[in-house]
N, CA, C and O atoms as a GROMACS GRO file, in nm:
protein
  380
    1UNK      N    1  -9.666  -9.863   6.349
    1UNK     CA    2  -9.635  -9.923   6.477
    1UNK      C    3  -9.657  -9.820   6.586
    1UNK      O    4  -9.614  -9.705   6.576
    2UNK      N    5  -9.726  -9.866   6.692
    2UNK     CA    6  -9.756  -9.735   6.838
    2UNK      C    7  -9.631  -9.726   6.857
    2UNK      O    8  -9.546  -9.814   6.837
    3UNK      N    9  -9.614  -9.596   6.904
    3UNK     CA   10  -9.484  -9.582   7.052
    3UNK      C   11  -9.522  -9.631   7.192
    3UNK      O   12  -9.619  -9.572   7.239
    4UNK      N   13  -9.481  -9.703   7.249
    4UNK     CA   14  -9.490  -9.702   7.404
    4UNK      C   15  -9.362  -9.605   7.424
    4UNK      O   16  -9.250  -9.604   7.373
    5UNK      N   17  -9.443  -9.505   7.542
    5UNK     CA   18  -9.362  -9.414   7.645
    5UNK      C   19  -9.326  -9.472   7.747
    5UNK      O   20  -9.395  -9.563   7.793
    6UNK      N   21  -9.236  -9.440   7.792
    6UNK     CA   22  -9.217  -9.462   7.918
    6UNK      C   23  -9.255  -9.398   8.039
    6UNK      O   24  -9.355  -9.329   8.022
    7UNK      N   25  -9.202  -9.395   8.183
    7UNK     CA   26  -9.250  -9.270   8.278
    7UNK      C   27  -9.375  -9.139   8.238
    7UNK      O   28  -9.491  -9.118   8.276
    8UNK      N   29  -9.281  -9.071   8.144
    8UNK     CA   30  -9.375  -8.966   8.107
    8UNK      C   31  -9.417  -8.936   7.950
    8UNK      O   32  -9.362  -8.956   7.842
    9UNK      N   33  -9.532  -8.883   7.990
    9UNK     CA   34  -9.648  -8.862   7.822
    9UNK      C   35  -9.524  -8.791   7.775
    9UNK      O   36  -9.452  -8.725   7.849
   10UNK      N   37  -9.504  -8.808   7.653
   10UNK     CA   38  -9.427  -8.680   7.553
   10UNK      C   39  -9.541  -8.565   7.484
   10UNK      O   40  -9.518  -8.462   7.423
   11UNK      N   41  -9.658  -8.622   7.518
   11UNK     CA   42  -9.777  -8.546   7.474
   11UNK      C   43  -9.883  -8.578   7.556
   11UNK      O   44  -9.866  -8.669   7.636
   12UNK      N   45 -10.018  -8.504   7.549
   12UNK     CA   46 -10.123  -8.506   7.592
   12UNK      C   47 -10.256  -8.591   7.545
   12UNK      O   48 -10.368  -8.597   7.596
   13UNK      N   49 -10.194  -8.666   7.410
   13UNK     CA   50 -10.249  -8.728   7.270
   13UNK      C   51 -10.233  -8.883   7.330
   13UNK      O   52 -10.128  -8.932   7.372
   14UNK      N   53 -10.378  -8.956   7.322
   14UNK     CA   54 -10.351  -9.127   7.333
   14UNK      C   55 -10.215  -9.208   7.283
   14UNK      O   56 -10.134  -9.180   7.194
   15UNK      N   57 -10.218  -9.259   7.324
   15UNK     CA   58 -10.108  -9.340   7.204
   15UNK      C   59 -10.108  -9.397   7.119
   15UNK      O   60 -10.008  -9.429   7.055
   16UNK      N   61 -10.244  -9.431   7.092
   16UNK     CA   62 -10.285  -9.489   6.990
   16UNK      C   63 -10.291  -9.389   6.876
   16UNK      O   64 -10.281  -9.438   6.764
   17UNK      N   65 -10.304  -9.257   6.885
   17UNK     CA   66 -10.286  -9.134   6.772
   17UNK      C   67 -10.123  -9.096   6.759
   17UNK      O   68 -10.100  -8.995   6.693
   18UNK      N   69 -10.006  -9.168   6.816
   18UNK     CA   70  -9.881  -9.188   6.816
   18UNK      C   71  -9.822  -9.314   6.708
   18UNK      O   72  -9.760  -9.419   6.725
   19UNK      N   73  -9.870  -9.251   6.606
   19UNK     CA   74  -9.838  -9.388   6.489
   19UNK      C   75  -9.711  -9.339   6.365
   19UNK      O   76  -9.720  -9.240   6.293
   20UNK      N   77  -9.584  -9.447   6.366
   20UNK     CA   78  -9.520  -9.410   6.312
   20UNK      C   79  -9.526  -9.425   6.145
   20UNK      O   80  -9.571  -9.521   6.082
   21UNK      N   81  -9.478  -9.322   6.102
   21UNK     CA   82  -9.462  -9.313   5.949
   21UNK      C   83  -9.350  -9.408   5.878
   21UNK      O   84  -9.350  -9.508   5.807
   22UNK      N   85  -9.254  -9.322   5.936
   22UNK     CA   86  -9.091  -9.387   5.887
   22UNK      C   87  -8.948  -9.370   5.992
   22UNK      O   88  -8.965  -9.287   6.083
   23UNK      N   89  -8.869  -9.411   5.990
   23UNK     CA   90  -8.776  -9.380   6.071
   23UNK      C   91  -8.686  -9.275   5.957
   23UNK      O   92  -8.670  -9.307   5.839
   24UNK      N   93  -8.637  -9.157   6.012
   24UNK     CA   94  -8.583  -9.084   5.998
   24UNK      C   95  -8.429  -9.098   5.988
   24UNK      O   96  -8.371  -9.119   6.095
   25UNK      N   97  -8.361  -9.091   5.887
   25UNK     CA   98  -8.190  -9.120   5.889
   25UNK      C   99  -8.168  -9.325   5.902
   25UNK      O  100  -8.257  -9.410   5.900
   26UNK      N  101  -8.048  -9.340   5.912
   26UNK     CA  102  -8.007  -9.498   5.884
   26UNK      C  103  -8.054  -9.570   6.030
   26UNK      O  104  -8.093  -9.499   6.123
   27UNK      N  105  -8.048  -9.676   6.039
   27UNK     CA  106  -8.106  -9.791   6.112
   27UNK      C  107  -7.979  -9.764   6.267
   27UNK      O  108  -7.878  -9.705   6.229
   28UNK      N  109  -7.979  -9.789   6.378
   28UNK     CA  110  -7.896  -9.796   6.487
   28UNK      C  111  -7.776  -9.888   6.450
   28UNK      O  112  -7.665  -9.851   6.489
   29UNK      N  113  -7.786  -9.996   6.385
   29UNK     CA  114  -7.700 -10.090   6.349
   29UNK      C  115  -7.619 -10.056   6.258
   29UNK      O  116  -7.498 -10.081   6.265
   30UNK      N  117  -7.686  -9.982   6.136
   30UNK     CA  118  -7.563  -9.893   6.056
   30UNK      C  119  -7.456  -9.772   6.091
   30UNK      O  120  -7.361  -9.731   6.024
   31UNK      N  121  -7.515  -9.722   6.242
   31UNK     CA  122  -7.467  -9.610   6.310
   31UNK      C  123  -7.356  -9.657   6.396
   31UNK      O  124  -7.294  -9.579   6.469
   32UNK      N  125  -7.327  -9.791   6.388
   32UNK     CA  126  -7.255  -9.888   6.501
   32UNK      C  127  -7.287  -9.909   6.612
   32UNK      O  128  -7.203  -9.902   6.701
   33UNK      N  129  -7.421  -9.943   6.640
   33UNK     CA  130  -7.457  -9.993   6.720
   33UNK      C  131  -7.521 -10.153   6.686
   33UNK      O  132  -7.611 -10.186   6.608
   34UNK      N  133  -7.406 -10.261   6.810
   34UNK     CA  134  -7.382 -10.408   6.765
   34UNK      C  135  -7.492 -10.450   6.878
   34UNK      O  136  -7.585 -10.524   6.847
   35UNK      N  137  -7.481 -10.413   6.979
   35UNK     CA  138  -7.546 -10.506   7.100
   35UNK      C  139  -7.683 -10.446   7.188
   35UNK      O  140  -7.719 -10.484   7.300
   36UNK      N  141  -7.746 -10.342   7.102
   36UNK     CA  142  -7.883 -10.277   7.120
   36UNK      C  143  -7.880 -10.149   7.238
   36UNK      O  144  -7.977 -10.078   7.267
   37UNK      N  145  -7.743 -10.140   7.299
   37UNK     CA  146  -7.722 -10.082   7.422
   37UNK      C  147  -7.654  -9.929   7.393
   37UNK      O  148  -7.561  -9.875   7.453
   38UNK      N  149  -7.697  -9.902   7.333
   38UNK     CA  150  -7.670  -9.732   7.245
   38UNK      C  151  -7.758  -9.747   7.121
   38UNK      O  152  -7.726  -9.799   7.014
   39UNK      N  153  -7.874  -9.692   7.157
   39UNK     CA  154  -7.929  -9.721   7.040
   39UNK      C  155  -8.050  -9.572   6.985
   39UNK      O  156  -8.163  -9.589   6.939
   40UNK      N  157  -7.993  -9.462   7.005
   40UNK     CA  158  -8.083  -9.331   6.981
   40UNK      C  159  -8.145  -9.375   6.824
   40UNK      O  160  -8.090  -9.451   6.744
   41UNK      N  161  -8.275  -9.304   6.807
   41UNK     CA  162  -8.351  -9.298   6.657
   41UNK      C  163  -8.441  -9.223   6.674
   41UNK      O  164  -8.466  -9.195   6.791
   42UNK      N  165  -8.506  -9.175   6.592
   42UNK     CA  166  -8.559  -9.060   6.501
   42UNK      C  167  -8.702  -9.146   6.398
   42UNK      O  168  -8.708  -9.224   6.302
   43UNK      N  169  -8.776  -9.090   6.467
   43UNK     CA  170  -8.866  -9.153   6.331
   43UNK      C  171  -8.943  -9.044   6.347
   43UNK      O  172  -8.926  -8.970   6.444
   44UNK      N  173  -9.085  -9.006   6.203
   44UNK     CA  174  -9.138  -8.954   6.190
   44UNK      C  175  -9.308  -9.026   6.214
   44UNK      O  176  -9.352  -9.135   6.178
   45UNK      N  177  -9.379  -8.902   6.296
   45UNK     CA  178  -9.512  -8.933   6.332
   45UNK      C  179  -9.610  -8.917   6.167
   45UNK      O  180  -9.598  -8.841   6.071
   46UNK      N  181  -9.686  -9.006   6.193
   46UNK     CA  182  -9.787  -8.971   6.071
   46UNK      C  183  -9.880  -8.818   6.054
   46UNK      O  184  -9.940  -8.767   5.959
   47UNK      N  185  -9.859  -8.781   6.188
   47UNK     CA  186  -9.926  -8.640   6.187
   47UNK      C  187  -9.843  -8.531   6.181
   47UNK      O  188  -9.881  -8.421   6.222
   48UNK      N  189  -9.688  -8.556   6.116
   48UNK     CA  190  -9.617  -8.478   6.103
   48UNK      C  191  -9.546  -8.431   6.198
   48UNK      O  192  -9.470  -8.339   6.165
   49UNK      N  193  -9.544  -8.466   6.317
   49UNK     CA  194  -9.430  -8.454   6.469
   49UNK      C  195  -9.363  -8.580   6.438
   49UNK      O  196  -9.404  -8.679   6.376
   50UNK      N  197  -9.221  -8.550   6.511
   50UNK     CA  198  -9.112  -8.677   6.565
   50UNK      C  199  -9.118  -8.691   6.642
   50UNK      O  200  -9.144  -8.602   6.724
   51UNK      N  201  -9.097  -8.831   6.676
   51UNK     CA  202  -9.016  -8.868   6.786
   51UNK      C  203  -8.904  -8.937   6.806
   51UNK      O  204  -8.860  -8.992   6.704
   52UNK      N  205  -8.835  -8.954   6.918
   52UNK     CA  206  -8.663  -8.907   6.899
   52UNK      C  207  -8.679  -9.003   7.048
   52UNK      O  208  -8.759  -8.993   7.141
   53UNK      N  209  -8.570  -9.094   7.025
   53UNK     CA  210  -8.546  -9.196   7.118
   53UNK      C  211  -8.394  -9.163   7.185
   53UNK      O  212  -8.304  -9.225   7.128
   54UNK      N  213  -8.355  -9.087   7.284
   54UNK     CA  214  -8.257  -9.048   7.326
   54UNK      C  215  -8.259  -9.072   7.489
   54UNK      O  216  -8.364  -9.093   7.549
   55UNK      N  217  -8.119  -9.066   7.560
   55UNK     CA  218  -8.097  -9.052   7.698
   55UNK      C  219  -8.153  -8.926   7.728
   55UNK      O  220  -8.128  -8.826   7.662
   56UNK      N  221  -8.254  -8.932   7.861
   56UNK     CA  222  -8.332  -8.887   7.923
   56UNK      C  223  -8.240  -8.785   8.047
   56UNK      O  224  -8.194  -8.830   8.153
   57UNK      N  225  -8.231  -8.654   8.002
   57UNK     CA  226  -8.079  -8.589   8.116
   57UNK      C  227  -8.159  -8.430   8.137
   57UNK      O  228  -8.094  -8.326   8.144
   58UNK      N  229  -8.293  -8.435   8.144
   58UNK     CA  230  -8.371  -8.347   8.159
   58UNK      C  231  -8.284  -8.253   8.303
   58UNK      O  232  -8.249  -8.136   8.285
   59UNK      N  233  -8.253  -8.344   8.476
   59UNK     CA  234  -8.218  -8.302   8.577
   59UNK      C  235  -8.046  -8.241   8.537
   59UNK      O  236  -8.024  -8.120   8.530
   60UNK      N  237  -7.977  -8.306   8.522
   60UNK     CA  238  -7.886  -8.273   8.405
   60UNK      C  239  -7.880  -8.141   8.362
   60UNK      O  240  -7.845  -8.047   8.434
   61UNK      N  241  -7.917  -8.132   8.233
   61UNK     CA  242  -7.888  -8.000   8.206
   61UNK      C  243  -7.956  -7.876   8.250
   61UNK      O  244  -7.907  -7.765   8.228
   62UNK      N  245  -8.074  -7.892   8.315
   62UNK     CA  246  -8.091  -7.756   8.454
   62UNK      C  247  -8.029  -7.745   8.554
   62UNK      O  248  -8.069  -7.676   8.647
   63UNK      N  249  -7.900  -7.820   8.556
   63UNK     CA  250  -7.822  -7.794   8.705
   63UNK      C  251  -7.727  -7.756   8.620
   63UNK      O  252  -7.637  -7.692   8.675
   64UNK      N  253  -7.710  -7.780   8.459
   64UNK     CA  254  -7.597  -7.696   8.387
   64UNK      C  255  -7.618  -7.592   8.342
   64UNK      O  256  -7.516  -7.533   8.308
   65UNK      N  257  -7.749  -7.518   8.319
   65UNK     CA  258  -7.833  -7.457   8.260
   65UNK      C  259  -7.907  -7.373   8.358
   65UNK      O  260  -7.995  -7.309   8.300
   66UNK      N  261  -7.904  -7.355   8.460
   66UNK     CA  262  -8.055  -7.323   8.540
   66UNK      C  263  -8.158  -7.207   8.490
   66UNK      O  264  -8.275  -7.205   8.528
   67UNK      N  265  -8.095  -7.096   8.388
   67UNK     CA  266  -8.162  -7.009   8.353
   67UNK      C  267  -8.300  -7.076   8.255
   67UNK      O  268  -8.420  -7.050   8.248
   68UNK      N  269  -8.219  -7.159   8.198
   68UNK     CA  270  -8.272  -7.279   8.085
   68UNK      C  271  -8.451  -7.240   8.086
   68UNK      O  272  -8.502  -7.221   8.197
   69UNK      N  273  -8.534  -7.232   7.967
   69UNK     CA  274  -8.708  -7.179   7.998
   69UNK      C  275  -8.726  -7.296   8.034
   69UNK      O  276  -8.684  -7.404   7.992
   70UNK      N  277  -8.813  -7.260   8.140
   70UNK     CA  278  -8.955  -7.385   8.198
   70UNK      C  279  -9.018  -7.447   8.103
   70UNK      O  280  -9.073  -7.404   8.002
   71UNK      N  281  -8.998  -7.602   8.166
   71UNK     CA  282  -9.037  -7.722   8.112
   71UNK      C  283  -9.196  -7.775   8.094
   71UNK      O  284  -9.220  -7.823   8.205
   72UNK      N  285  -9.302  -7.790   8.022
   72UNK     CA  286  -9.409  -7.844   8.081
   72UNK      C  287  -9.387  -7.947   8.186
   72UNK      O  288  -9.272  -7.957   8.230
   73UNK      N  289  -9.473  -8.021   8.232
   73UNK     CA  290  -9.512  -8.128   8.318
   73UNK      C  291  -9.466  -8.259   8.249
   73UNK      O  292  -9.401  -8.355   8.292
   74UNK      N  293  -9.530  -8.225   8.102
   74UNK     CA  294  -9.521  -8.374   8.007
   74UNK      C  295  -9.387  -8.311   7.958
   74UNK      O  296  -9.325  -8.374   8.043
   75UNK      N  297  -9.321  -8.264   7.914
   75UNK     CA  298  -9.170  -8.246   7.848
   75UNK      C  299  -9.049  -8.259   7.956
   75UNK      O  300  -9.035  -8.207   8.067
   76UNK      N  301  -8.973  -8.343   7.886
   76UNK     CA  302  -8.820  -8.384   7.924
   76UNK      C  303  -8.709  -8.329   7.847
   76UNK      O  304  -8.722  -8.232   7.772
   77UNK      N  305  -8.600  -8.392   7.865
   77UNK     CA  306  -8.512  -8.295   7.760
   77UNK      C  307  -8.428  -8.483   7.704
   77UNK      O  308  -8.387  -8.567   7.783
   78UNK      N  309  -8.427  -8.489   7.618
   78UNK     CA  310  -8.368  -8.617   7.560
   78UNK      C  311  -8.208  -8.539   7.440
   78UNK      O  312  -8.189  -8.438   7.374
   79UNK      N  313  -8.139  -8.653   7.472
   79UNK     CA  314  -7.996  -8.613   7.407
   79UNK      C  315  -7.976  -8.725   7.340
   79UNK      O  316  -7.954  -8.840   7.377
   80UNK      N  317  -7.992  -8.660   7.198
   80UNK     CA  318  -7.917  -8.794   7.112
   80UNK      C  319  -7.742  -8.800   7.030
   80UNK      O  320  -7.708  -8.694   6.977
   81UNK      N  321  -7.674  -8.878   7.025
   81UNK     CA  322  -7.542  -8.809   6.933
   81UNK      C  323  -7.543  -8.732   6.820
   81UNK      O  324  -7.628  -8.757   6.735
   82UNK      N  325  -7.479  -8.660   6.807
   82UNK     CA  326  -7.461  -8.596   6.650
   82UNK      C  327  -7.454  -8.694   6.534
   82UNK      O  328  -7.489  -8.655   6.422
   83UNK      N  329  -7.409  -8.828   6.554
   83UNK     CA  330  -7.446  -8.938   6.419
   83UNK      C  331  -7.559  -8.939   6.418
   83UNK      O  332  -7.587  -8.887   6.310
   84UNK      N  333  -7.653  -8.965   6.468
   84UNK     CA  334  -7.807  -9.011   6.479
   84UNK      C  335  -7.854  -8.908   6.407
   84UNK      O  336  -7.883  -8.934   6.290
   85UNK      N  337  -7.874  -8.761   6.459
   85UNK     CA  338  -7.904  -8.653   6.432
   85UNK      C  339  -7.853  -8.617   6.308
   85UNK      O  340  -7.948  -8.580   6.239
   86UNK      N  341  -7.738  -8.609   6.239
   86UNK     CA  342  -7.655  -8.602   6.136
   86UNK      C  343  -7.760  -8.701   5.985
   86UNK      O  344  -7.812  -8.663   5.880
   87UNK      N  345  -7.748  -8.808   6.040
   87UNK     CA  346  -7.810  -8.923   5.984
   87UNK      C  347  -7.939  -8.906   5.903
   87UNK      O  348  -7.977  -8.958   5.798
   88UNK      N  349  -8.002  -8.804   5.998
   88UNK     CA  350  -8.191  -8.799   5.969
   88UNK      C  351  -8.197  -8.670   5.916
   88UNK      O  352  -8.313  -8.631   5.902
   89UNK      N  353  -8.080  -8.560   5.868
   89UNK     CA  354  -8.098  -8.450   5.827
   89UNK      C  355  -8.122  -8.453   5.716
   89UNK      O  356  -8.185  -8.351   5.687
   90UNK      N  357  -8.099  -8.542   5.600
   90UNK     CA  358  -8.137  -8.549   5.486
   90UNK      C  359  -8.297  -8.607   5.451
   90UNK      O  360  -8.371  -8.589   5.354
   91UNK      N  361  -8.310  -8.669   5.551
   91UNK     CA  362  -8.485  -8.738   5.545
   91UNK      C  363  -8.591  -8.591   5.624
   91UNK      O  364  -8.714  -8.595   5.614
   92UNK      N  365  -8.540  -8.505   5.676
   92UNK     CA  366  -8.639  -8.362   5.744
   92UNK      C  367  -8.658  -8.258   5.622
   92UNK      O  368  -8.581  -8.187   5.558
   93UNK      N  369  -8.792  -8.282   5.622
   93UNK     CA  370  -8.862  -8.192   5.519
   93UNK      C  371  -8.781  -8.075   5.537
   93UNK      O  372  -8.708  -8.071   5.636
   94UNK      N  373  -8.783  -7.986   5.460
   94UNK     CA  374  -8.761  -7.870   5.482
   94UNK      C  375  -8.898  -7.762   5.547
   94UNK      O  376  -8.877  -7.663   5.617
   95UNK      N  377  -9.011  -7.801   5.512
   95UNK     CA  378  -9.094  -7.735   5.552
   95UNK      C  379  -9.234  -7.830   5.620
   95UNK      O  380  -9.331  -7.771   5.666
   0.00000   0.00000   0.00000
């Protein structure tokens, strides 16, 4: 299945070379999410990158952070919960 991005590229790569493998850790609905409106996930790219569906708080944490290293153009900073993240640690290769 493609990703559609939103606002900004997460990469420099078509989207059509943005094809998912598997989702990473349990489903949003097993995480307790009932009504689609908290819904972070984790899946794995077929070319071996993730991508990670989180609140977008890029402005955020450089006004908490300001030392924080410079961002590309195409990179944001996305925050997902520790369940989500927790969830997909057993599905991340080790290498």
């Amino acid at each position: 299945m493609p990703i559609r991005l939103g606002r900004k590229s997460a990469c420099r790569l078509p989207a059509t070379r943005l094809r998912i493998k598997q989702r990473i850790g349990v489903p949003p609905q097993s995480r307790g999410s009932t009504g689609g409106a908290h819904c972070p996930d984790i899946f794995e790219l077929r070319d071996g990158r993730f991508a990670v569906i989180g609140t977008e708080r890029t402005a955020e944490i450089r006004r908490a952070h300001p030392g924080m290293r410079a961002l590309a153009p195409s990179e944001i900073v996305v925050v997902v919960d520790r369940c989500t993240l927790a969830s997909a640690k057993v599905d991340i290769p080790d290498n």
